[in-house]
C-alpha positions as CSV (number, residue, x, y, z in Angstrom):
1,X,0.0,0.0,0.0
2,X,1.5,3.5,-1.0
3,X,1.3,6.3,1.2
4,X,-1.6,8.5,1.8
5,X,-1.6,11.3,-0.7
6,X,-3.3,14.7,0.1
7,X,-5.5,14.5,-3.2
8,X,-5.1,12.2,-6.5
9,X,-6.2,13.8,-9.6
10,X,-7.6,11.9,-12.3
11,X,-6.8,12.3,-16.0
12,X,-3.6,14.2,-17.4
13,X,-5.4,17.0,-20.0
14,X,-5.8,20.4,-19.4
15,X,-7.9,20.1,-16.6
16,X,-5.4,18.1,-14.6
17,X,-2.9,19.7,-15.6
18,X,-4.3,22.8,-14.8
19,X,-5.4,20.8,-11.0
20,X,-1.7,20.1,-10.4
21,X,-0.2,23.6,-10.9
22,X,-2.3,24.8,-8.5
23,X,-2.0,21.7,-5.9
24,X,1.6,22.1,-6.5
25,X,1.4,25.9,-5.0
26,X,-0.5,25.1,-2.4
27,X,2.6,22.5,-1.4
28,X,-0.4,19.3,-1.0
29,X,1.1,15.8,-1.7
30,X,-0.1,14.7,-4.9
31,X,-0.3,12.2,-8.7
32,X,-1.7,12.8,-11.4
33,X,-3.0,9.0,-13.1
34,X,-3.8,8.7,-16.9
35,X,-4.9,6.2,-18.9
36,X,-3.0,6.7,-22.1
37,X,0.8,6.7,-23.0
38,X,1.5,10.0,-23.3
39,X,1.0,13.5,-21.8
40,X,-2.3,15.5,-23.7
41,X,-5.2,13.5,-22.5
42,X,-7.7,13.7,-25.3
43,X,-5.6,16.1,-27.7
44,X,-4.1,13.1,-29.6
45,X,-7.1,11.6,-30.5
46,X,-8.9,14.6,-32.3
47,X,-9.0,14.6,-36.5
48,X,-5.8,15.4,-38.1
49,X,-6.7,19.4,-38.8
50,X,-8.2,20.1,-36.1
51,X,-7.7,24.0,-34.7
52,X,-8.5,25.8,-31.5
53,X,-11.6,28.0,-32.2
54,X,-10.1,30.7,-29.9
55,X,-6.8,32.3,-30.9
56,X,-3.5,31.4,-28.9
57,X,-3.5,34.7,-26.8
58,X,-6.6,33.3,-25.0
59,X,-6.0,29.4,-24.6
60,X,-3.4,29.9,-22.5
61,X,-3.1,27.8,-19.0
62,X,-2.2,29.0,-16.1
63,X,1.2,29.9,-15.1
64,X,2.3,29.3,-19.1
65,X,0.9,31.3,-22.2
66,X,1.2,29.8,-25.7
67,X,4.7,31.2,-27.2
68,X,4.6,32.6,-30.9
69,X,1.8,34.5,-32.4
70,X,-0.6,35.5,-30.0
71,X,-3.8,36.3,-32.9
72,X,-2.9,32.9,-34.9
73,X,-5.8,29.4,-33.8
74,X,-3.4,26.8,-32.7
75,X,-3.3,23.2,-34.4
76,X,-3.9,20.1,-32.3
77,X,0.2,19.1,-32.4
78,X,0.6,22.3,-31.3
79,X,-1.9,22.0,-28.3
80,X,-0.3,18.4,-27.3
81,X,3.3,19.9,-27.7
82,X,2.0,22.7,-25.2
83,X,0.7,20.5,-22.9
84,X,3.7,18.1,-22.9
85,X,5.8,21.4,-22.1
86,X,3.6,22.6,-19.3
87,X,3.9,19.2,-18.0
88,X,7.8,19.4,-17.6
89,X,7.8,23.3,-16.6
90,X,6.2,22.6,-13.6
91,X,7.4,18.9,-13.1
92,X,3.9,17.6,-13.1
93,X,3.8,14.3,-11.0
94,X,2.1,11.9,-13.7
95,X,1.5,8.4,-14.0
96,X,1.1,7.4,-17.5
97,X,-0.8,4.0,-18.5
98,X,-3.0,4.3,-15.2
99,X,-6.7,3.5,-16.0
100,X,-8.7,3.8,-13.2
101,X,-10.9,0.9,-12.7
102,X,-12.2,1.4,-9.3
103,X,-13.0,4.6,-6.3
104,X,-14.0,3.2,-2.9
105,X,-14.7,5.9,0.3
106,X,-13.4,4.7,3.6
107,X,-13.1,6.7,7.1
108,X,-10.3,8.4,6.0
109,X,-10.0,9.3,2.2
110,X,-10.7,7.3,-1.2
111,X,-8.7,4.1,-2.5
112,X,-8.3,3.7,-6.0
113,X,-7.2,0.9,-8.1
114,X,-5.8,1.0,-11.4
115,X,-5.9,-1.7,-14.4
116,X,-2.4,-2.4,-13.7
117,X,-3.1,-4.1,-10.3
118,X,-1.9,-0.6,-8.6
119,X,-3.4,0.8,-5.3
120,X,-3.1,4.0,-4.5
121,X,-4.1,5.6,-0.9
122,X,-5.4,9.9,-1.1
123,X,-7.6,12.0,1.5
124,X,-9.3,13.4,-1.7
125,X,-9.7,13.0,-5.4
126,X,-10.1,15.6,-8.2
127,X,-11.6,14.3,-11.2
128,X,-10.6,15.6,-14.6
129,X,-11.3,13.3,-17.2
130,X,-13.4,15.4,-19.2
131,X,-16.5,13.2,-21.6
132,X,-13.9,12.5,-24.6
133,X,-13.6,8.5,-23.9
134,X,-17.3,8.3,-24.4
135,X,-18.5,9.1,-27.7
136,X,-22.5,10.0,-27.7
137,X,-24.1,8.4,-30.8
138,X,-28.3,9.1,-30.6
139,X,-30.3,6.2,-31.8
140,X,-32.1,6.8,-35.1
141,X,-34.7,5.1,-36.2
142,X,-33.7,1.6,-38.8
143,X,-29.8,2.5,-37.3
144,X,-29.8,-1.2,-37.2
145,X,-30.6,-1.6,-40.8
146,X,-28.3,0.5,-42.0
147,X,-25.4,-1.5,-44.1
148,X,-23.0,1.2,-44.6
149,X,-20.2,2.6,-42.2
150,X,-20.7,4.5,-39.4
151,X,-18.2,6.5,-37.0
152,X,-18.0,9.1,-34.4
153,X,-15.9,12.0,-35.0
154,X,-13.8,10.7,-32.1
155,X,-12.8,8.1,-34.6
156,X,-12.2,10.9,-37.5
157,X,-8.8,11.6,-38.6
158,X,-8.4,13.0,-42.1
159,X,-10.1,12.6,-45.4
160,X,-8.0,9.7,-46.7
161,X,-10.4,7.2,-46.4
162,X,-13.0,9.2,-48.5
163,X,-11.9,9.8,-51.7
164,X,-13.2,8.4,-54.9
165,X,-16.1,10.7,-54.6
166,X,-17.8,8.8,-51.7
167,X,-21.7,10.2,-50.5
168,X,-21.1,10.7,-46.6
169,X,-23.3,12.5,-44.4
170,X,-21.8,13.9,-41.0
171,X,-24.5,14.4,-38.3
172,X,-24.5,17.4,-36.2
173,X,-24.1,21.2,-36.1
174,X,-21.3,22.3,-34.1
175,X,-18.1,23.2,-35.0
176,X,-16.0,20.1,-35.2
177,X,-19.6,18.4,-37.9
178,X,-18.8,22.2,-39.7
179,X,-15.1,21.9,-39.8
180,X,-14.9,17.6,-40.9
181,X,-18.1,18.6,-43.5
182,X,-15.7,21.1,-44.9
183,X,-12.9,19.0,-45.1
184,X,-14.2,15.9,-46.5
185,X,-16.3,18.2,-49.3
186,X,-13.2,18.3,-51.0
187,X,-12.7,14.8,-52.1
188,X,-16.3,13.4,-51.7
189,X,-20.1,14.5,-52.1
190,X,-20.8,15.3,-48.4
191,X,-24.1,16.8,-46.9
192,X,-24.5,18.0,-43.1
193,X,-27.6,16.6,-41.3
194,X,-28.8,19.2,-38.9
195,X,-31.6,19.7,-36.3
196,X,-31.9,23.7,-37.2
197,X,-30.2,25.9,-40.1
198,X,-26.4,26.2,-38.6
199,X,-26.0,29.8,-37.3
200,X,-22.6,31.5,-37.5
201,X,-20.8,33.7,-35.4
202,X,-18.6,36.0,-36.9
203,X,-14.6,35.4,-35.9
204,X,-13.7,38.7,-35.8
205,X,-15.6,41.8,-35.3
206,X,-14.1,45.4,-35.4
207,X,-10.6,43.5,-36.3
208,X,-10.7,41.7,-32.9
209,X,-11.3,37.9,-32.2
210,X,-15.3,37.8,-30.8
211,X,-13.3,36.0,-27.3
212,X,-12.0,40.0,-27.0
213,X,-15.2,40.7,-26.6
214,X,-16.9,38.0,-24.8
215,X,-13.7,38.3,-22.0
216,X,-14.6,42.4,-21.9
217,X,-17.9,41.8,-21.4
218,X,-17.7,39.1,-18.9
219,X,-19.9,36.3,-20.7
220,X,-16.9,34.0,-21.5
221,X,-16.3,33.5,-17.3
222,X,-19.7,34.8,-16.0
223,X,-20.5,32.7,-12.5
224,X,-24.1,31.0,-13.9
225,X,-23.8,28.7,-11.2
226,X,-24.2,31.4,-8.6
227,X,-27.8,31.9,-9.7
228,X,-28.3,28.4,-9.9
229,X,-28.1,27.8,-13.3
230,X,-25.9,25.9,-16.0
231,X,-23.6,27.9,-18.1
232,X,-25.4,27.9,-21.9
233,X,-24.2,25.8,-24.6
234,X,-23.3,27.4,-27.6
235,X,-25.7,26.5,-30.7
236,X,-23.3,28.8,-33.3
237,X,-20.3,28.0,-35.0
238,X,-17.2,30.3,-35.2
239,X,-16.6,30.5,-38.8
240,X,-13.0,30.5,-38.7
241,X,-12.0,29.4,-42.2
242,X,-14.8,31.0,-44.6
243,X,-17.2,28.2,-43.6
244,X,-20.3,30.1,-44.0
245,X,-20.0,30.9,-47.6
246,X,-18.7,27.3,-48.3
247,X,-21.9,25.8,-46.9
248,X,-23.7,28.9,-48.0
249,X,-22.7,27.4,-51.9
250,X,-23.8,24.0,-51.5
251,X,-20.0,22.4,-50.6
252,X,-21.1,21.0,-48.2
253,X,-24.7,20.9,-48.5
254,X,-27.0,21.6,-45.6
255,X,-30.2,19.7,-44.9
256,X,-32.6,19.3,-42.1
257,X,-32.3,15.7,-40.2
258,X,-33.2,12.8,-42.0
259,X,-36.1,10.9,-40.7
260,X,-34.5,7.2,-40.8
261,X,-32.4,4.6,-42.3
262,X,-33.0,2.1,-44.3
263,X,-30.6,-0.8,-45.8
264,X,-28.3,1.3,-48.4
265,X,-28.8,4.9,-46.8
266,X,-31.8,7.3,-45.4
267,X,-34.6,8.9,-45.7
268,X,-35.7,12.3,-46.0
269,X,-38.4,14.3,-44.7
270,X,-39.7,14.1,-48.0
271,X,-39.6,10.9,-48.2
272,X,-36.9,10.6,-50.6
273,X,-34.3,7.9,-50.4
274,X,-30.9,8.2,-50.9
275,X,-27.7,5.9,-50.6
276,X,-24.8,6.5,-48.2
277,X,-21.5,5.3,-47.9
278,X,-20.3,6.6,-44.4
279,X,-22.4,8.4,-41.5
280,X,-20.3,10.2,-39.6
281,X,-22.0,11.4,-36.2
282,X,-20.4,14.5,-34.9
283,X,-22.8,14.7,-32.3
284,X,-20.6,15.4,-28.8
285,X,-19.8,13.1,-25.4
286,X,-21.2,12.3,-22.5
287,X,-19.1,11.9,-19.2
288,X,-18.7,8.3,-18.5
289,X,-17.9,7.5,-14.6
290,X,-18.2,3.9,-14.4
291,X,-15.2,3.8,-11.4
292,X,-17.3,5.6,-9.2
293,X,-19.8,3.2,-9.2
294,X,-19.6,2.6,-5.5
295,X,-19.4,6.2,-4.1
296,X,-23.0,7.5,-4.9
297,X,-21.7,10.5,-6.7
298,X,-23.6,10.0,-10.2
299,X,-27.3,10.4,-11.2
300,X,-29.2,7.7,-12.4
301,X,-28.0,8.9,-16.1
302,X,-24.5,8.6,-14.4
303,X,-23.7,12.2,-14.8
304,X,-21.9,14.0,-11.9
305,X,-24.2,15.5,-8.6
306,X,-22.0,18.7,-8.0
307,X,-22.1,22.3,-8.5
308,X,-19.0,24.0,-9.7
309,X,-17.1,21.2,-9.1
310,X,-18.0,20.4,-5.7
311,X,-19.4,16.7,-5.6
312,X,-22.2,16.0,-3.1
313,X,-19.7,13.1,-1.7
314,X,-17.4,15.4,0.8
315,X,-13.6,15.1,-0.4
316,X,-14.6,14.6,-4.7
317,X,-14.4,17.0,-6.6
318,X,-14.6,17.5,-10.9
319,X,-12.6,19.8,-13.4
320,X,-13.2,20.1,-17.0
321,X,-17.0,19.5,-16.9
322,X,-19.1,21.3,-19.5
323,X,-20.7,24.5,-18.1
324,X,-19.1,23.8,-14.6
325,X,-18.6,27.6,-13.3
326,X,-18.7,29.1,-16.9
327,X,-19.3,29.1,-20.7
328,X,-15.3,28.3,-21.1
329,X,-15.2,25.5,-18.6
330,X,-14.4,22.5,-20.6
331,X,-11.4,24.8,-22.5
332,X,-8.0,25.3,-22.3
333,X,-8.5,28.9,-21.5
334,X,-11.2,28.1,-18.7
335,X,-10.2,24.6,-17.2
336,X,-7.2,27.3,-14.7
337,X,-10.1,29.4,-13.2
338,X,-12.0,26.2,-12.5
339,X,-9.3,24.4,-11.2
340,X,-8.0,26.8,-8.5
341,X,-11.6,27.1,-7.1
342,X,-11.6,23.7,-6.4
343,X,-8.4,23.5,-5.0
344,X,-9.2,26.1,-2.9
345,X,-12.1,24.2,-1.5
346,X,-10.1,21.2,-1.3
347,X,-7.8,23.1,0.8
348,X,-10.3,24.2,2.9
349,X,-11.8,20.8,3.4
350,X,-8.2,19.1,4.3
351,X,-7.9,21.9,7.2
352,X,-11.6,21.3,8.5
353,X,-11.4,17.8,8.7
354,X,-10.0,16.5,12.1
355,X,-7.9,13.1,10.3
């Protein structure tokens, strides 16, 4: 049994990261545990072209700003290279290849155990594992007739697969369905199934990036949950590389949901049929806790019971959750405000508690 830790944090992205500079400060014993092989929790994984959506000058962690050009939108290998250096800046204790498999409460603090057989022994645990690991994929009617491929945009990586002028239809409206929809229009005949028309939000307004604005304004870190409410999700797109008047001209087209599947493809509202190679759902992530099974800290739909961060069960606490304290939560630029609230509770808790 390893010694008792003041806090274990639990994924190795931004928003543990971010957790461990700000343990580290405070001087608290602590590890950081990740399930991959390498430093960038979910970065890795994303599509090949993938680009922040807010420029570099406000994706900065804290304690470590992006170096180079503040006004240019960052590329995923430049977000993992980031990460990996903010790692070894501040000597980041992490544990690489350390899925968690299991959190049980005792007297004292939490146990967890790892897939590798490994214990490990803290007082609390700050979870920051984000919803990445567990793609959400809605069930449509005749899915299960549907003979062609299917894939999450988790699974998306570049357009390679897609040429030869394949019909694929990517599901969603945000900006990662905009920005693969784009991509893949250039070497197949590709259509974006949406809900609503897509609205766009312009990228720059007066010659300033709209996160300028949102930061003087106060939207982009505005408290919701002090007035007991959830920050909003955005239903707009940034149109950072002329998306709008792509789509706008029919590459790629733009269509309301289809009704359902059928053997070679779907069906329209219309009732038209068409055949489909590849469905590509693009359609976000849901958090996916199954280690904390025994601590009653999830809902019955196993989402989180906290408010900014602070879990019902006294000692847990979360970083990196959607709409936690603010609209920028779950980013690279919000996941440092989060993250020293909480250890700042934590703190607080470790000096109340008589061990």
């Amino acid at each position: 049994m390893k010694e008792m830790l003041d806090t274990i944090v639990i994924g190795g992205g931004q928003a543990g990261l971010a957790s461990g500079y700000h343990l580290q400060k405070k001087g608290l014993r602590f590890l950081i545990l990740d399930a991959s092989n390498q430093i960038g929790g979910s970065w890795p994984s994303y599509y090949d072209s993938l680009k922040l959506f807010s420029p570099a000058g406000f994706s900065s962690m804290p304690g470590m700003k992006f170096s180079g050009n503040l006004n240019r939108y960052p590329t995923r290998d430049e977000v993992i290279r980031y990460l990996q250096e903010y790692k070894n800046k501040f000597q980041l204790p992490v544990l690489i290849n350390q899925r968690v498999d299991l959190i049980e409460k005792s007297k004292v603090g939490f146990t967890v155990r790892t897939a590798t057989g490994d214990t490990f022994q803290a007082l609390t645990i700050i979870n920051a594992t984000g919803s990445f690991n567990n793609p959400y994929i809605p069930k449509i009617q005749g899915g299960e007739v549907f003979q062609g491929k299917t894939l999450h945009s988790s699974e998306y990586r570049n357009t390679k697969p897609f040429h030869n002028n394949q019909r694929v239809i990517v599901i969603g409206g945000g900006n990662s369905a905009v920005q693969i929809a784009v991509e893949l229009s250039e070497v197949s005949k590709t259509t974006l199934s949406v809900r609503q028309p897509i609205k766009f939000v312009k990228q720059r307004l007066l010659g300033l990036d709209i996160h300028y604005w949102l930061k003087i304004i106060g939207f982009d870190t505005f408290p919701f949950w002090r007035f007991g409410k959830t920050a909003p999700r955005s239903n707009a797109v940034n149109d950072t590389g002329g998306y709008k008047e792509r789509i706008s001209k029919g590459n790629p087209k733009q269509d309301l949901m289809f009704t359902s599947f059928y053997e070679d493809g779907v069906i329209w509202p219309n009732g038209e049929k068409e055949p489909v190679d590849t469905i590509i759902y693009a359609t976000g992530f849901r958090p996916h806790l199954p280690y904390m099974k025994l601590l009653g800290a999830l809902d019955e739909e196993g989402m989180p019971l906290q408010k900014a961060g602070i879990s019902i069960i006294p000692g847990l606490y979360f970083v990196g959750l959607e709409g936690q304290r603010s609209f920028a939560s779950a980013t690279l630029r919000g996941v440092g405000g989060d993250s020293k609230y909480v250890v700042k509770r934590l703190l607080h808790y470790l000096k109340s508690r008589d061990f």
